[in-house]
VOGU-3710 file (C-alpha; in Angstrom, 3 decimals, decimal comma):
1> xxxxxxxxxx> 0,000/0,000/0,000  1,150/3,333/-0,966  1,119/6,294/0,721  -0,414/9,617/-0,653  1,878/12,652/0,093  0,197/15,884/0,613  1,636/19,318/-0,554  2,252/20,641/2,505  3,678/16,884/4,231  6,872/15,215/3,117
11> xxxxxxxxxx> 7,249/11,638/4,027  10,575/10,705/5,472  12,432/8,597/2,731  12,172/5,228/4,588  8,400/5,297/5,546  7,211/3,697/2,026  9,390/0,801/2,698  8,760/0,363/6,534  5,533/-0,086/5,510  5,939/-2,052/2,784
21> xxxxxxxxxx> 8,158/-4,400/5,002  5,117/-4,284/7,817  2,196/-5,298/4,992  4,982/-8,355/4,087  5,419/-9,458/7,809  1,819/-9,305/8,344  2,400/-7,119/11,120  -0,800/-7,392/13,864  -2,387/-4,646/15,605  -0,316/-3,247/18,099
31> xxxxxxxxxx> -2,203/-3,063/22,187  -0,696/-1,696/24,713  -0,429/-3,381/27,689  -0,549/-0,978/30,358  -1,615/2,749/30,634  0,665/5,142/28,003  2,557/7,814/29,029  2,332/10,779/27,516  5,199/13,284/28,377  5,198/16,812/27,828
41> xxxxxxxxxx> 8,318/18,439/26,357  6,975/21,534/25,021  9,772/24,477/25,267  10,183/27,824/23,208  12,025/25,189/20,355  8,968/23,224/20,049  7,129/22,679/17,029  3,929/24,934/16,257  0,408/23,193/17,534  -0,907/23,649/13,803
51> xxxxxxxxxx> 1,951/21,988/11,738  2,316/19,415/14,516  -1,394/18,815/14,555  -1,598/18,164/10,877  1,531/15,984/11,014  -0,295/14,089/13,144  -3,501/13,947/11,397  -1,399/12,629/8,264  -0,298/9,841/9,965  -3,642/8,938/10,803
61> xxxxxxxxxx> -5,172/9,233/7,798  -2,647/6,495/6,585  -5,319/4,358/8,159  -4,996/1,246/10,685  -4,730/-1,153/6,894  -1,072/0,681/6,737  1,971/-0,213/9,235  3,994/2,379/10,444  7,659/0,674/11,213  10,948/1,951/12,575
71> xxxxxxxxxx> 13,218/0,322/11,577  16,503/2,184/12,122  18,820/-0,005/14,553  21,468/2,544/14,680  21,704/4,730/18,000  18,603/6,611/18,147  16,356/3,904/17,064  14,174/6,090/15,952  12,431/6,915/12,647  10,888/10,226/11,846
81> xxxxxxxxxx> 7,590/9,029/10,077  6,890/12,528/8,548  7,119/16,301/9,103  4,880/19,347/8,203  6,655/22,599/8,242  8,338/22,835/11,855  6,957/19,435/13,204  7,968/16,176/12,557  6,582/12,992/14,253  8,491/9,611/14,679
91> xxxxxxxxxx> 8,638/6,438/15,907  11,521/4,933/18,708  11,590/1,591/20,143  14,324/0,178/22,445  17,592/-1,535/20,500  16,730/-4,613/19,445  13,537/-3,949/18,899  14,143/-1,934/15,721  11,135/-3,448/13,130  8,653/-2,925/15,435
101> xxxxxxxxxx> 5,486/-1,687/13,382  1,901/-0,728/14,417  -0,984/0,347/12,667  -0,549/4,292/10,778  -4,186/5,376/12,186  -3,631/3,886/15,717  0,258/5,957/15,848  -1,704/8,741/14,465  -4,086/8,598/16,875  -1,604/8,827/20,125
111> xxxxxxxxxx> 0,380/11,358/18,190  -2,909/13,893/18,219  -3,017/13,309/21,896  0,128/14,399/22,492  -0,118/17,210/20,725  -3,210/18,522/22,358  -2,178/17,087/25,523  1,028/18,677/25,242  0,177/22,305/23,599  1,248/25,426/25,325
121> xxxxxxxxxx> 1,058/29,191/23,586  0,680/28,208/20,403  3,623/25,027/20,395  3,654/21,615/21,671  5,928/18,462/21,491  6,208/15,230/23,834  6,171/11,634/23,809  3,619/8,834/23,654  5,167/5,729/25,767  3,463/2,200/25,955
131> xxxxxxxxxx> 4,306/-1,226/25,990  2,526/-3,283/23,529  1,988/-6,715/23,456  2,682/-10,025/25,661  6,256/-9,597/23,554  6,868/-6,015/25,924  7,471/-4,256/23,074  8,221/-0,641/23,456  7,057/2,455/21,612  7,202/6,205/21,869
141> xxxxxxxxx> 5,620/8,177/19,575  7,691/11,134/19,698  6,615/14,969/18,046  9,232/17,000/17,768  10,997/20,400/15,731  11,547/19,584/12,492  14,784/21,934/12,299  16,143/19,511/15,003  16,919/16,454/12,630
//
């Protein structure tokens, strides 16, 4: 499944094949398995509530039938999923657990909650932690200033 890139959203390069690799593994619905944290990180650097906001909704839209994946193993293990103007939004796991993938809508989803969790004159940013799965995989959904990749 392909993703549709809006004018205003760039994708970052590897999204098309993390999900691409997630559709091949049959990758299942990610739940978490105890109450998310959501983390507030919002500072005078932070991305604006309106470009993180639609960053966010763009994910979503990908719908729950698309896996969003990181799959960078190198020291941030994280992979920036996509950015509008100063926000991007990404995905981290812990090392080792680098091709961890979850449903697009369902990432979206947390990623909107952090950003109207998290928003503060105008800006926002944070983190969306949970462990998913008997497996104790780890996620955080992270939205962050695009000018600080």
């Amino acid at each position: 499944m392909e993703a549709v890139i809006s004018s205003r959203s760039r994708l970052a390069p590897c999204l098309k094949f993390c999900m691409f690799v997630g559709l091949l593994l049959g990758a299942a619905e990610a739940v978490p398995s105890y109450p998310p944290i959501i983390t507030c990180a919002t500072s005078g650097r932070s991305p604006t509530y309106n470009d993180a906001l639609e960053a966010a909704k763009y994910i979503t839209n990908l719908g729950d039938n698309t896996q969003c994946c990181n799959n960078n193993c190198r020291s941030s293990v994280c992979t920036t999923m996509g950015y509008v103007g100063t926000a991007a939004v990404g995905l981290c796991t812990e090392a080792g657990q680098c091709n961890m993938c979850m449903p697009c809508g369902e990432a979206g989803g947390y990623l909107e909650r952090v950003v109207r969790q998290c928003q503060m004159g105008g800006l926002t940013g944070g983190s969306y932690e949970a462990v998913l799965d008997e497996n104790n995989f780890y996620i955080d959904l992270i939205v962050f200033n695009y000018k600080d990749t």
